[in-house]
C-alpha positions as CSV (number, residue, x, y, z in Angstrom):
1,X,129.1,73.6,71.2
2,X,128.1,74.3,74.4
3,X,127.4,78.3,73.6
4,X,125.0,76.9,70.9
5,X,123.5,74.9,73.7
6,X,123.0,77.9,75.1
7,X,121.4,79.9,72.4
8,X,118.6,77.2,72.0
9,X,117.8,77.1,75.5
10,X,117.4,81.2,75.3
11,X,115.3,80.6,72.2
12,X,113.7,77.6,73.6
13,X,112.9,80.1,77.1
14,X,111.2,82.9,75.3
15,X,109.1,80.7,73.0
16,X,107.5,79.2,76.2
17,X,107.7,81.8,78.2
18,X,106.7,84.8,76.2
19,X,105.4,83.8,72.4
20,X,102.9,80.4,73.5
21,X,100.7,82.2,76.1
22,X,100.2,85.1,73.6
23,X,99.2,83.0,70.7
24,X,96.9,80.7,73.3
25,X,95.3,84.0,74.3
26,X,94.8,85.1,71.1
27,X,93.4,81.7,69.7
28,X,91.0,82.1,73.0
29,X,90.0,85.6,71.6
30,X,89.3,84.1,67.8
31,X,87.0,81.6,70.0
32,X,85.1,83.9,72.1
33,X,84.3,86.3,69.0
34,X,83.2,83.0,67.6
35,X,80.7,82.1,70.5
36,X,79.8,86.4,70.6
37,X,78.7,86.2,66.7
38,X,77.2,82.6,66.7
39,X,74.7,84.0,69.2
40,X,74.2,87.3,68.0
41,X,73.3,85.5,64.4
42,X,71.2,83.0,65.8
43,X,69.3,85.4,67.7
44,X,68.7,87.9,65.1
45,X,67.8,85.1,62.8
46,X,65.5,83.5,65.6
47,X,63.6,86.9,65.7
48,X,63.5,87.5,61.9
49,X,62.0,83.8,61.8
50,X,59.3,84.4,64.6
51,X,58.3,87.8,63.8
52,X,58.0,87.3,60.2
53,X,60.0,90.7,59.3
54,X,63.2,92.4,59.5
55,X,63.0,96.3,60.4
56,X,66.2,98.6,60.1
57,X,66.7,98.9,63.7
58,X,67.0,94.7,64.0
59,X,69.6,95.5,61.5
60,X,71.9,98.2,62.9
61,X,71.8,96.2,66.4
62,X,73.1,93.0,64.7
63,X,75.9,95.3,62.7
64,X,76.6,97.1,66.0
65,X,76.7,94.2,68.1
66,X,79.4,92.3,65.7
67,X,81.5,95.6,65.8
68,X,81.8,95.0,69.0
69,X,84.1,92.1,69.0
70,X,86.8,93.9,67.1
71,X,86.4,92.1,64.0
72,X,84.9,92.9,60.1
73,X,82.4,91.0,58.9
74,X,80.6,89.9,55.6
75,X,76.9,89.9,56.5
76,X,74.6,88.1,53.5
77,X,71.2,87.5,53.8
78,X,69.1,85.2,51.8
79,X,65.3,84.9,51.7
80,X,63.5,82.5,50.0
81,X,60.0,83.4,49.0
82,X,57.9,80.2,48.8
83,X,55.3,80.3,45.7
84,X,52.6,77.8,44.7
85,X,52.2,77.4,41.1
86,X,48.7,75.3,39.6
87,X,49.9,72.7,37.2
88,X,48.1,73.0,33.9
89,X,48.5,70.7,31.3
90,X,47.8,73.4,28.6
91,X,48.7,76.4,30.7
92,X,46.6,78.5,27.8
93,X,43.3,76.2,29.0
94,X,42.2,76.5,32.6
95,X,40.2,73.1,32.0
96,X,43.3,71.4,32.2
97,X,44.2,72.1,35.9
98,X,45.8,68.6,37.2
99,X,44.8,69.5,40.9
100,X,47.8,69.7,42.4
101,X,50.6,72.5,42.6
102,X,54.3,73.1,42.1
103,X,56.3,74.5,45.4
104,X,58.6,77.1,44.2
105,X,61.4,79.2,45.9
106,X,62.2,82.8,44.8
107,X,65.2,84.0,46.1
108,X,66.0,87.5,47.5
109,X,69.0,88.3,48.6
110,X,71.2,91.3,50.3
111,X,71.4,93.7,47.8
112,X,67.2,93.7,47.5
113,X,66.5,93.3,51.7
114,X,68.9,96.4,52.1
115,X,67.2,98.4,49.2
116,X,63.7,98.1,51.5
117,X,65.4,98.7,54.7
118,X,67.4,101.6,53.8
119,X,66.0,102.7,50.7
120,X,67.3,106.1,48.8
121,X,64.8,108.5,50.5
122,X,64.8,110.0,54.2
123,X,61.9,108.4,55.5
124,X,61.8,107.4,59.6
125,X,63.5,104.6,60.8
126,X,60.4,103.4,62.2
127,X,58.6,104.0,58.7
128,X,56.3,101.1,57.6
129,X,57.2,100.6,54.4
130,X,60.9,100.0,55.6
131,X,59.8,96.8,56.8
132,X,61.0,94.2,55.2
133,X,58.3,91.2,55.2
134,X,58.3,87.2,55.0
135,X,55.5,84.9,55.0
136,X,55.0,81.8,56.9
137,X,57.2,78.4,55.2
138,X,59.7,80.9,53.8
139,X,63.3,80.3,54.4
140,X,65.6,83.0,55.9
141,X,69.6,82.6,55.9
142,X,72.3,84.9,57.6
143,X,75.7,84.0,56.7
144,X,78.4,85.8,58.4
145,X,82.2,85.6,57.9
146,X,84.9,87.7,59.3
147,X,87.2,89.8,56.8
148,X,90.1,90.8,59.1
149,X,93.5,88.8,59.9
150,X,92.5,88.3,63.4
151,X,96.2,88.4,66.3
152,X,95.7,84.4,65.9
153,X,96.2,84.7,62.4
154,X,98.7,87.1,62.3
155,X,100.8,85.2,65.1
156,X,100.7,81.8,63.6
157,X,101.6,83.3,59.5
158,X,104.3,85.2,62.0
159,X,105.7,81.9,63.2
160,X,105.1,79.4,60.1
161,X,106.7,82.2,57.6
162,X,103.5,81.9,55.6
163,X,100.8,83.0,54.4
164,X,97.6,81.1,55.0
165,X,96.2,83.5,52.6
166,X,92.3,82.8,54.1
167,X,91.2,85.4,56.6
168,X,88.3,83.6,57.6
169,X,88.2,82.5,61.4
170,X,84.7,83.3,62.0
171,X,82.4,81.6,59.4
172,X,78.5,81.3,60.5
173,X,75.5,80.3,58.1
174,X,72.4,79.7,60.3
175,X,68.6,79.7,59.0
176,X,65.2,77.8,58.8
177,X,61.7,78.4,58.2
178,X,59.9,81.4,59.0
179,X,57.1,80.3,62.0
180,X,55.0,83.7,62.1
181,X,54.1,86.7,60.4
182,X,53.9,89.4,63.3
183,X,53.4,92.7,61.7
C-alpha cells in the first residue's frame, strides 16, 4: 500500500510540476493569438469600411500578419451590395410606379473579391482595376477561423484521451456598414 502511495505522489508531482504550467502557457498562447487576430480583423475591416475598397496589398498584409501568430486560418469575406429597386405595380407600365422603393442586398463573396484582386493576368499590384470597390450603406464581413490543432488542443485531447474533433480556437466574424467611398 504504501509503494502505491508513493507512485501517486510521483504522478501527482509531475502533473503539477511539469504538465499544468505547459498547458496554462499554451492556453495563454491560444489567447494571445486570439487578441493578435481580433485586432488585425477589425482593423483591416475598419479600413475596408472607411475607404470604401479593398486593394491586394490590404490583402497580403492581413494574410501576412495572421501567419505570424503560428496558426492557419480560413479567411471569408462577404460583401453585401445594397440595390434600390422602384416598386411598380405592373412592372411592364412605368405609370404604375407606387413611389417608393425596395432595399435589396446582393451578396458577393470570397471566391468573386479574390477573382478582382488577383485576377488571372499579370497586371501591377498597384493596378486600378485590381481594386475591389464598395459603396456607401454596403455591408462588409470578415470571418476568420483557425484550421490548425493549436499545443492547447493537442495537450488537453492528450490528457482527456479524446478527441474534441473541432480545431477551431480562434473564431472571429466582424463587419458593418461601409462609411466612405475613398478611391
Amino acid at each position: 500500500m504504501n509503494a502505491i502511495s508513493k507512485i501517486v505522489a510521483a504522478i501527482l508531482a509531475v502533473m503539477l510540476l511539469y504538465v499544468y504550467p505547459v498547458a496554462d502557457s499554451y492556453e495563454k498562447q491560444d489567447k494571445i493569438s486570439y487578441l493578435i487576430t481580433n485586432k488585425l480583423v477589425v482593423n483591416f475591416v475598419d479600413s475596408v469600411r472607411n475607404k470604401g475598397h479593398i486593394t491586394p496589398t490590404m490583402y497580403n498584409d492581413l494574410e501576412q500578419a495572421l501567419q505570424l501568430t503560428g496558426n492557419t486560418f480560413d479567411l471569408q469575406m462577404e460583401h453585401q451590395h445594397k440595390r434600390y429597386t422602384p416598386v411598380y405595380t405592373d412592372p411592364a407600365n412605368p405609370g404604375t410606379f407606387q413611389s417608393t422603393f425596395e432595399v435589396n442586398y446582393d451578396g458577393f463573396y470570397q471566391e468573386q473579391i479574390m477573382q478582382i484582386l488577383f485576377p488571372d493576368n499579370y497586371k501591377a499590384i498597384d493596378d486600378p482595376s485590381r481594386i475591389y470597390k464598395l459603396t456607401v450603406g454596403d455591408y462588409f464581413k470578415v470571418t476568420v477561423q483557425n484550421t490548425n490543432r493549436t499545443n492547447a488542443t493537442l495537450l488537453r485531447d492528450l490528457l482527456n484521451r479524446s478527441n474534441t474533433g473541432d480545431n477551431t480556437t480562434i473564431y472571429i466574424p466582424y463587419g458593418g456598414m461601409v462609411l466612405n467611398e475613398d478611391y
